[in-house]
N, C-alpha and C positions, 0 to 999 in steps of 0.2 A: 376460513381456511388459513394454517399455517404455512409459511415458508419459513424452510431449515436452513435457507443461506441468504446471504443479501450480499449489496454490490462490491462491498469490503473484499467478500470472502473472493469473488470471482475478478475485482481488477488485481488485488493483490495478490493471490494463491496463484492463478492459473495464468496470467496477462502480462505481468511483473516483468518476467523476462524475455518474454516471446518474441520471437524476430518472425517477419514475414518468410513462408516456408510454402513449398507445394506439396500435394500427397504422390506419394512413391506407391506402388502398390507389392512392394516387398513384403510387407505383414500380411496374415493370412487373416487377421479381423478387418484390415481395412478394404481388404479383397472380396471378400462376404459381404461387407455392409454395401459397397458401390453394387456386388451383384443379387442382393436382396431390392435395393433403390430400383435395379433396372426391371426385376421379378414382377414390379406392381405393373409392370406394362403398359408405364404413360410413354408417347412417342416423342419425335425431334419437334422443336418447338414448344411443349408442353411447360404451363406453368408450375415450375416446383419452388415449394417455402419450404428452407429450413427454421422450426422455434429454438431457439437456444444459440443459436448460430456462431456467436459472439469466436472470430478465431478458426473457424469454421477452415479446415481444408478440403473437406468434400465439396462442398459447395460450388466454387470453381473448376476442380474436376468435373464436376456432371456438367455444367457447362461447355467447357471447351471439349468434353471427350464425346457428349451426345445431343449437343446443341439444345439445351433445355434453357428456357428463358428461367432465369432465378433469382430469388427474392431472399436476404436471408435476415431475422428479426432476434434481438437481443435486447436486454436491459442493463447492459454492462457497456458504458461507452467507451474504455479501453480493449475491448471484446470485440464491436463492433469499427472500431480504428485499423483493428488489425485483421477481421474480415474484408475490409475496402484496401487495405493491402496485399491479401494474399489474391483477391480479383486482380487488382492490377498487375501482382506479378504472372499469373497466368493468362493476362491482356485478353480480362473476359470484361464484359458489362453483369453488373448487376445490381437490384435495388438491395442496400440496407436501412435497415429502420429501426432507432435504439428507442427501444419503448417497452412497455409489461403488457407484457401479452396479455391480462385481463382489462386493460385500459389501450385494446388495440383502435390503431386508425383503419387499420388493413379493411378493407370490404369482405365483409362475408363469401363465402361460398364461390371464390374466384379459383381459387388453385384445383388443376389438376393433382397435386400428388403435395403432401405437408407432412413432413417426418421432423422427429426431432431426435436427437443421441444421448443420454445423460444430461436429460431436465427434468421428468415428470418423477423422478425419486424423489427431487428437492422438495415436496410438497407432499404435507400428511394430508389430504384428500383428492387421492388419484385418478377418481372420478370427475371433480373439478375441473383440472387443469387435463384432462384425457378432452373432455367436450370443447376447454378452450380451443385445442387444437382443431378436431372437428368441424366446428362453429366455420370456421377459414376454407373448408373442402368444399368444394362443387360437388354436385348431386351425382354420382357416379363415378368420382374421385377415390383416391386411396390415401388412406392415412398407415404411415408408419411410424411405429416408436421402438426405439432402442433402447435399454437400460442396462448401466452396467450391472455382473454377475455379483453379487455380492456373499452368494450362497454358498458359496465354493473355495479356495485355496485363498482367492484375493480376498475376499471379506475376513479371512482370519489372520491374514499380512495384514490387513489394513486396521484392524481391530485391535490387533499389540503393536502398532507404530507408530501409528498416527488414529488414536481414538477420538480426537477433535471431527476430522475430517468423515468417519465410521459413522456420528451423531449425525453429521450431514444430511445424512442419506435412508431414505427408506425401506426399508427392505422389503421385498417379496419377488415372483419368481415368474415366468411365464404364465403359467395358469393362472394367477389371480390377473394379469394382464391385458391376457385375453379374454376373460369373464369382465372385465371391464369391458369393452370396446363390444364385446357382444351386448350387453344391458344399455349401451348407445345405440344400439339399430344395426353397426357394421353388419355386413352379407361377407361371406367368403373369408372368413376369418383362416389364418396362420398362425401361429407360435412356434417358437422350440429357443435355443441355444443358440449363441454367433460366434465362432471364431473357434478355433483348437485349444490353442494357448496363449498366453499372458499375462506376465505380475508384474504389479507397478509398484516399487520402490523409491522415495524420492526422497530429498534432502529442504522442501518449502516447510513454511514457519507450521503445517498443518501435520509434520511429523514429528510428532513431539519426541517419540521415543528414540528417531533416528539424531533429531538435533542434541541427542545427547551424549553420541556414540564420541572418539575422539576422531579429530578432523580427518585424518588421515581415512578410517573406517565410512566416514559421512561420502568422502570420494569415491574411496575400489567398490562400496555396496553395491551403490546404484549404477554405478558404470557397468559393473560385472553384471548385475540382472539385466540391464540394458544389452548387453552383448548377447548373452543368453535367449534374453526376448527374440531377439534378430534371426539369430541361427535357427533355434527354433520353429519361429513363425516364418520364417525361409523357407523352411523344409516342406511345414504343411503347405504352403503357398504351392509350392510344385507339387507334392503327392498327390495323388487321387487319391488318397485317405485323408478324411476333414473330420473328426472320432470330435461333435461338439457337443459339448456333454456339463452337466451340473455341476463337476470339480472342476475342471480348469478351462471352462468358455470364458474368455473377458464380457459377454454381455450377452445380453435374452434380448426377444422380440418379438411385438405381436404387429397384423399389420391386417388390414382388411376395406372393404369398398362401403362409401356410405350410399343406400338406396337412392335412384333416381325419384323417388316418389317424396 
């Protein structure tokens, strides 16, 4: 199995400048994902792992907002520094564990409920790393995974601006997904689409085409799509219309129960 990123790419692209933050639920992706999290129907105290975790704002949300004991596991140890920061500023407990997930210490089959958000793209064998996760669920547990959209608006922003970061990542779409995790056993399978809207624009060393813009453009771009983002995903946040759909979801997801047997 290949992996398309290594620790480079994640302490220095994603970690570099990140200050400890909490999650706001102002965005209508980050609204969906906490109410997809609570959809798999693990209750208070239940053990949930996030994989990829590394930074992780959800993570302490599910904690303090539904008293889930949680664990969250990364190979990035700038990733994982700032996971144990954003727990303490949400003066929650929780275990982190900077490790690869294929070389996990974790015990088997403990967790109630083990999702992960934009990880299992990073790797051409999706089946692989779909079981790594599994491997980790109790017998009647739910595994969830997120992946960003790449199908749609974003993957063709991300393709003429930053094509470094595009190579990343693997493509494909809910349905091969969920044809994954059903060829592992899952029962009760879901799929579809997360989120209404959002493009992500940015000025890190992985946009090559924005780092060329002049400085003044490298500023108003991202600020103004950033604003954009906001209002936007504001609005669906409030509407009862949530239209998540193939062009402009930030991310897909398949999620389902592994048999008690």
């Amino acid at each position: 199995m290949k992996r398309l990123t290594d620790h480079g790419f994640w302490d220095q692209s994603w970690w570099k400048h990140s200050r400890p933050s909490r999650l706001w639920l102002y965005r209508d992706f980050d609204f969906e994902t906490v109410r997809l999290i609570r959809e798999a129907g693990v209750t208070t105290g239940a053990r949930v792992l996030e994989v990829g975790a590394g930074g992780s704002r959800v993570l302490p949300y599910l904690a303090r907002k539904f008293g889930y004991e949680v664990y969250g596991a990364d190979f990035s140890l700038a990733g994982c520094r700032l996971l144990r920061a954003n727990l303490v500023l949400q003066r929650q407990q929780g275990g982190v564990v900077c490790e690869d997930l294929f070389q996990s210490s974790l015990r088997p089959q403990v967790f109630d409920l083990v999702y992960s958000s934009g990880l299992v793209e990073h790797f051409d064998d999706l089946r692989a790393v779909a079981a790594a996760h599994l491997r980790l669920v109790r017998p009647g547990g739910r595994l969830v995974v997120i992946v960003p959209n790449l199908q749609g608006v974003q993957g063709s922003v991300m393709r003429r601006l930053a094509p470094p970061l595009f190579a990343s990542h693997r493509i494909f779409g809910p349905r091969d997904l969920e044809a994954c995790l059903l060829a592992l056993g899952l029962e009760g399978l879901r799929s579809g689409y997360l989120g209404s809207f959002l493009i992500h624009v940015e000025r890190g060393d992985q946009w090559t085409t924005v780092r060329r813009w002049s400085p003044f453009l490298q500023r108003v771009i991202p600020l103004s799509v950033r604003i954009i983002n906001g209002v936007i995903s504001f609005a669906f946040r409030l509407s009862p219309l949530r239209p998540h759909s193939r062009s402009f979801s930030h991310a897909f997801f398949a999620m389902g129960r592994k048999p008690q047997g």
